[in-house]
N, C-alpha and C positions, 0 to 999 in steps of 0.2 A: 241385204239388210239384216236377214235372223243371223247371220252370220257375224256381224259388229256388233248383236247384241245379247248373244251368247257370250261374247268374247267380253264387255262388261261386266255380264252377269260373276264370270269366273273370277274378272278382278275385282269382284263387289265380295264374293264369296270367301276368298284365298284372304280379303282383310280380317274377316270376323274370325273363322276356321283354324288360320293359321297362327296368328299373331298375338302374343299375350302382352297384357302391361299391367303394370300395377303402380300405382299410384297414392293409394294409401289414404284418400279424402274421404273413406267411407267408413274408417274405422276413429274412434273415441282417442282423444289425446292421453297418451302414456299408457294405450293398450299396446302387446306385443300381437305380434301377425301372426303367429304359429299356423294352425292351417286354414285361417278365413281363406285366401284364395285355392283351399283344396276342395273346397265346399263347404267348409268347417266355420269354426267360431276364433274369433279373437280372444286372450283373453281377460276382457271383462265385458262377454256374452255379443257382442256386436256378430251378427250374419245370420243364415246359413251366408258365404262371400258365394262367387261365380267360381266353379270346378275348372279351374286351369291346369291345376296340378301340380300345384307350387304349393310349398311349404317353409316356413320357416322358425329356426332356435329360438329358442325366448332372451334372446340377445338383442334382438331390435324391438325399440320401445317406439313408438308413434308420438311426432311431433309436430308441432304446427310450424312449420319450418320450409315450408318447399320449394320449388323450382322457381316459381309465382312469388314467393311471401309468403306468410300469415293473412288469410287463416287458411291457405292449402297445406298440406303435410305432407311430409313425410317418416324417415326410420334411420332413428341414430341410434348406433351400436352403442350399446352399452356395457359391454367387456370389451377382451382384449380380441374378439374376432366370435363371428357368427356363420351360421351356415344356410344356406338356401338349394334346396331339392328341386328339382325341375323332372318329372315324367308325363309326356315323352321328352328324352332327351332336346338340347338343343344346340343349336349353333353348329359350325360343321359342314360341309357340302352345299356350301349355297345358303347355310341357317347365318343367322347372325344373334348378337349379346349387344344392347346399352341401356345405360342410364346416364342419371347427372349421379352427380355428388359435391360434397361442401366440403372441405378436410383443414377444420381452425386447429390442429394439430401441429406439433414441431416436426413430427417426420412424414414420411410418404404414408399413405397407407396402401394396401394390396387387395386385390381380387385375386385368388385363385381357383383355377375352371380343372376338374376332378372328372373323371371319365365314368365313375361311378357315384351313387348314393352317398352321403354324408362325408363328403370327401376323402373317398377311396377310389381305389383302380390309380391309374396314371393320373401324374401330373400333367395337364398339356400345355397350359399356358398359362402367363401371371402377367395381370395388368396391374402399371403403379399410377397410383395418384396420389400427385405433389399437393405439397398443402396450396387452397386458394380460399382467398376470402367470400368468395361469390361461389353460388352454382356454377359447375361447370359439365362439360360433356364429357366422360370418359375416351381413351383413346391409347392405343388403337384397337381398335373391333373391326373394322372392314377383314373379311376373308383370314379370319379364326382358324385354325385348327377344332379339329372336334371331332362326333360329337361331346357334348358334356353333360351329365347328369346331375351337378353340382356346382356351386361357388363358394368357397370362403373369405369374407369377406372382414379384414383385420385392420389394425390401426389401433391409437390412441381412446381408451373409453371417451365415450362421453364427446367426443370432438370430430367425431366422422359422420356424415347424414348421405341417407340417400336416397333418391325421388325418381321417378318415371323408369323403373326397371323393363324392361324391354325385350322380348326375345321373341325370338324366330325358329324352327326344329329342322333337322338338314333337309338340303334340297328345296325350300324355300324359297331364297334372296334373302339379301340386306332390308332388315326393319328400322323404322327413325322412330325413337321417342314420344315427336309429334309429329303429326297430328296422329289423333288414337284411331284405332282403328274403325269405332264409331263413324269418324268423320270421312275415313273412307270409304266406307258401305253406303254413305249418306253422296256422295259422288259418284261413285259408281251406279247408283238408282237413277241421280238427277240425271247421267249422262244415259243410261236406255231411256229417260223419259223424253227426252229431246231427239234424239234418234229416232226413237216410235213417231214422236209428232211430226217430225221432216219426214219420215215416210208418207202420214198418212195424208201431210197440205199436199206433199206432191201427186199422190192417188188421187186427190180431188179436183185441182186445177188440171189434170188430165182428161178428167169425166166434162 
């Protein structure tokens, strides 16, 4: 029995630990992200945000646009391409990379995943996404190359958005979107708490 519930424990722990997202519902409409998820501030003063380690260009502006609707948000680029830091690296050896995105754009727009800070080092890999009029899940991200230190993310101003950013650092597994990873920590609890209890009825109809 400590043995199943050690082994929850770990996958209760590896949710919050491991697993970053961002989502964008805590920051001020038409504020940019810069380093709220580095611990830092958005800018028009929104945070300290939670120290993920993620940064980003003052290229994405905060919109009430999300995955949901209005009034969840998200971050639509607002030039021709922006960039997002990620320390410690991610994706890679078992790490994985997603989100959604909207792209009411005439052309594809791109991801590209940089092996270094501010898109440098190697190129490793470029995800396209086709114009869709809905949210959609990027793809493919299953079993990435990596790791990667970096994204640039390009397109059409004004006509790219993008919500539930998602990653995972090598060696990992594959990360989903949703549920966040609150809602796993909150499963992995419930499940040692049930565990615990089936031990302790059965300890007692014993006695």
């Amino acid at each position: 029995m400590t043995r199943t519930i050690l082994s929850y424990l770990s996958i209760a722990l590896m949710a919050v630990v491991t697993v970053s997202a961002e989502d964008f519902n805590d920051l001020q409409i038409g504020e940019e992200v810069l380093g709220y998820y580095d611990g830092g501030f958005g800018s028009l003063g929104t945070g300290p945000g939670p120290n993920l380690g993620v940064t980003f260009t003052a290229d994405f502006v905060t919109v009430a646009q999300g995955v949901f609707g209005p009034p969840f948000q998200a971050e639509e680029l607002t030039s021709t391409s922006g960039i997002m830091d990620v320390l410690p690296a991610f994706g890679g050896d078992g790490g994985d990379f997603s989100f959604y995105y909207n792209n009411l754009g005439p052309d594809d727009g791109l991801v590209s995943l940089y092996s270094g800070l501010d898109g440098t080092g190697s190129l490793v890999t470029t995800i396209s996404l086709p114009p869709t009029p809905t949210f959609s899940a990027a793809s493919p991200l299953d079993g990435l190359p990596g790791p990667f230190e970096s994204a640039i993310f390009a397109g059409t101003a004004g006509t790219l958005v993008f919500d539930n950013v998602t990653f995972s650092p090598p060696g990992v597994g594959p990360v989903l979107p949703e549920p966040s990873s609150i809602s796993l920590l909150f499963i992995g609890l419930l499940a040692v708490w049930l565990s615990a209890r089936k031990s302790i009825t059965s300890l007692g109809s014993r006695s």
